[in-house]
C-alpha atoms as one frame of an Amber mdcrd trajectory, in Angstrom:
protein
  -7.602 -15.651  -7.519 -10.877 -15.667  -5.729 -14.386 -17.047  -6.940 -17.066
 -16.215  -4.430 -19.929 -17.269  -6.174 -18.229 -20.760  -5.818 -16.916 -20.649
  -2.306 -20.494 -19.044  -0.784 -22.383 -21.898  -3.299 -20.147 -24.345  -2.791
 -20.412 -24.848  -6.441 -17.509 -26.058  -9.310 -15.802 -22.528 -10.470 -16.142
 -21.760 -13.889 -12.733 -19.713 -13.808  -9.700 -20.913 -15.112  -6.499 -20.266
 -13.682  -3.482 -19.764 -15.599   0.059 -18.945 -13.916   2.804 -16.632 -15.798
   5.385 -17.380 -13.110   5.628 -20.602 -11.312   3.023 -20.422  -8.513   1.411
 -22.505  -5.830  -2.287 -22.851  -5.652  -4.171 -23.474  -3.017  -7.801 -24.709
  -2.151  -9.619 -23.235   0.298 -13.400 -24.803   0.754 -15.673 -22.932   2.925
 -15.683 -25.637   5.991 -12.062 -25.349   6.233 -12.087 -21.418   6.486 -14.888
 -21.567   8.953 -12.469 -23.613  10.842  -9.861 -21.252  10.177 -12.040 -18.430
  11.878 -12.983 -20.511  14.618  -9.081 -21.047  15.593  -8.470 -17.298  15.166
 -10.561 -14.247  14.486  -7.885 -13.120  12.496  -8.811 -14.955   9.789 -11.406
 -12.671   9.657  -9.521 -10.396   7.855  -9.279 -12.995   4.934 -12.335 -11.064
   3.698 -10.535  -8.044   3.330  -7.939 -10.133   1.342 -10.731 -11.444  -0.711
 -12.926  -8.479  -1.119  -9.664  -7.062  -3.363 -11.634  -8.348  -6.409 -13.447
  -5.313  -6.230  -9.996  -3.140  -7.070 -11.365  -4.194 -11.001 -15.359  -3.136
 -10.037 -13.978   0.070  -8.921 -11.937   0.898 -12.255 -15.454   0.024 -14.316
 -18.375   1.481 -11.634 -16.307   5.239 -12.504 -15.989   6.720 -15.450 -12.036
   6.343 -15.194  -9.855   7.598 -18.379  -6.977   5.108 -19.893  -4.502   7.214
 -17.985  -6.481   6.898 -14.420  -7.270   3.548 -14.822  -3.445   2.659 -15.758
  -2.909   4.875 -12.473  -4.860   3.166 -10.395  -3.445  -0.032 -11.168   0.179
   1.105 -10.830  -0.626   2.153  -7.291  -3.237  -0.848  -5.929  -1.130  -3.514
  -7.553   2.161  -2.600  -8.408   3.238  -5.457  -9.584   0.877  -6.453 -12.448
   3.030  -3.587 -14.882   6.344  -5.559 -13.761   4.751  -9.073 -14.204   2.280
  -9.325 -17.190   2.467  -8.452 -20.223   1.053  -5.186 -21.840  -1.673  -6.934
 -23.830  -3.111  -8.753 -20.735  -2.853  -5.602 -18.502  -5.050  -3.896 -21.465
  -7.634  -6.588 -21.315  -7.982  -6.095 -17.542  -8.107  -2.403 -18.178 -10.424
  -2.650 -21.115  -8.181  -0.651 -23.334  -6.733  -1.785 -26.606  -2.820  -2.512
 -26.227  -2.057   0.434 -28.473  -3.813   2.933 -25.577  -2.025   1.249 -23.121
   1.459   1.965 -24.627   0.627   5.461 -25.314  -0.078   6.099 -21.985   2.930
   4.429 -21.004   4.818   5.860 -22.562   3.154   9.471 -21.412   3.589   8.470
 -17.654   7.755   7.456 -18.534   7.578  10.820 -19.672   5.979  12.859 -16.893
Protein backbone atom coordinates (compact mmCIF):
# COMPACT_ATOMS: atom_id res chain seq x y z
CA UNK A 1 0.00 0.00 0.00
CA UNK A 2 1.53 3.18 -1.22
CA UNK A 3 -0.01 6.82 -1.31
CA UNK A 4 2.33 9.19 -3.08
CA UNK A 5 0.32 12.08 -3.23
CA UNK A 6 0.65 11.88 0.65
CA UNK A 7 4.26 10.94 1.09
CA UNK A 8 5.57 13.75 -1.75
CA UNK A 9 2.79 16.35 0.13
CA UNK A 10 3.36 15.28 3.26
CA UNK A 11 -0.31 15.39 3.58
CA UNK A 12 -3.00 12.93 5.78
CA UNK A 13 -3.87 9.91 3.16
CA UNK A 14 -7.27 9.63 2.28
CA UNK A 15 -6.84 5.72 1.71
CA UNK A 16 -7.96 3.27 3.96
CA UNK A 17 -6.26 0.21 4.61
CA UNK A 18 -7.91 -2.93 5.29
CA UNK A 19 -5.93 -6.35 5.91
CA UNK A 20 -7.49 -9.92 4.81
CA UNK A 21 -4.65 -11.78 6.53
CA UNK A 22 -2.98 -10.61 9.61
CA UNK A 23 -0.39 -8.04 8.48
CA UNK A 24 2.07 -5.52 9.81
CA UNK A 25 1.95 -1.98 8.71
CA UNK A 26 4.40 0.23 8.59
CA UNK A 27 4.93 4.11 8.35
CA UNK A 28 7.30 5.44 6.31
CA UNK A 29 7.39 9.56 6.31
CA UNK A 30 9.46 11.12 3.74
CA UNK A 31 12.40 12.43 6.26
CA UNK A 32 12.93 9.01 7.39
CA UNK A 33 13.35 7.56 3.76
CA UNK A 34 15.59 10.41 2.84
CA UNK A 35 17.57 9.13 5.68
CA UNK A 36 17.21 5.77 4.50
CA UNK A 37 18.86 6.84 1.08
CA UNK A 38 21.42 8.75 2.67
CA UNK A 39 22.67 5.45 4.67
CA UNK A 40 22.46 3.42 1.44
CA UNK A 41 21.75 4.11 -2.19
CA UNK A 42 20.03 1.05 -2.22
CA UNK A 43 17.18 2.36 -0.91
CA UNK A 44 16.95 3.87 -4.02
CA UNK A 45 15.40 1.11 -5.42
CA UNK A 46 12.39 1.62 -2.96
CA UNK A 47 11.01 3.58 -5.93
CA UNK A 48 10.92 0.74 -8.03
CA UNK A 49 9.04 -1.02 -5.12
CA UNK A 50 6.73 1.87 -5.01
CA UNK A 51 6.28 2.72 -8.59
CA UNK A 52 4.36 -1.02 -8.67
CA UNK A 53 1.12 1.02 -8.28
CA UNK A 54 1.29 1.54 -11.78
CA UNK A 55 0.81 -2.54 -12.46
CA UNK A 56 -3.25 -1.22 -12.06
CA UNK A 57 -2.55 2.13 -14.56
CA UNK A 58 -1.19 -0.26 -16.98
CA UNK A 59 -4.32 -2.75 -17.00
CA UNK A 60 -6.68 0.64 -17.56
CA UNK A 61 -4.17 3.00 -20.00
CA UNK A 62 -4.71 -0.41 -22.69
CA UNK A 63 -7.56 -1.53 -23.96
CA UNK A 64 -7.02 -5.00 -22.09
CA UNK A 65 -9.97 -7.76 -22.45
CA UNK A 66 -11.36 -9.59 -19.06
CA UNK A 67 -9.18 -12.51 -20.03
CA UNK A 68 -5.79 -10.25 -20.46
CA UNK A 69 -6.40 -8.28 -17.68
CA UNK A 70 -7.08 -11.54 -15.40
CA UNK A 71 -3.67 -12.59 -17.20
CA UNK A 72 -1.83 -9.96 -16.35
CA UNK A 73 -2.63 -10.11 -12.86
CA UNK A 74 -1.96 -13.85 -12.51
CA UNK A 75 1.55 -13.20 -13.75
CA UNK A 76 2.57 -9.53 -11.97
CA UNK A 77 1.00 -10.60 -8.72
CA UNK A 78 0.44 -14.05 -8.30
CA UNK A 79 -0.78 -14.05 -5.26
CA UNK A 80 -3.85 -11.75 -5.29
CA UNK A 81 -5.99 -15.04 -7.13
CA UNK A 82 -4.70 -17.23 -4.02
CA UNK A 83 -5.42 -14.46 -1.40
CA UNK A 84 -8.60 -12.36 -2.15
CA UNK A 85 -11.57 -13.13 -2.92
CA UNK A 86 -13.14 -13.22 -6.49
CA UNK A 87 -15.41 -10.22 -5.95
CA UNK A 88 -12.52 -7.93 -4.79
CA UNK A 89 -10.13 -9.17 -7.57
CA UNK A 90 -13.18 -8.06 -10.03
CA UNK A 91 -13.35 -4.64 -8.53
CA UNK A 92 -9.59 -4.18 -9.08
CA UNK A 93 -10.07 -5.53 -12.54
CA UNK A 94 -13.19 -3.56 -13.24
CA UNK A 95 -15.14 -6.59 -14.25
CA UNK A 96 -18.34 -7.77 -12.68
CA UNK A 97 -17.69 -11.06 -10.50
CA UNK A 98 -19.74 -13.08 -12.95
CA UNK A 99 -16.88 -12.17 -15.90
CA UNK A 100 -14.37 -12.96 -13.63
CA UNK A 101 -15.57 -16.57 -12.97
CA UNK A 102 -16.16 -17.20 -16.52
CA UNK A 103 -12.88 -16.50 -17.35
CA UNK A 104 -11.74 -18.54 -14.64
CA UNK A 105 -13.08 -20.96 -15.25
CA UNK A 106 -11.91 -20.71 -19.21
CA UNK A 107 -8.18 -20.40 -18.08
CA UNK A 108 -8.78 -23.92 -15.55
CA UNK A 109 -9.78 -25.15 -18.73
CA UNK A 110 -7.04 -24.21 -21.20
Amino acid sequence: MFNHPSLIDQIPSGTTIKAFKDAEVIELSLINLHELIGNSQSFLNLGRIFGQANHRTYLFDNALSPAQKYDYIKNVKPLIVQVFPVKLIASYLKITPETLSRVRANYRIS
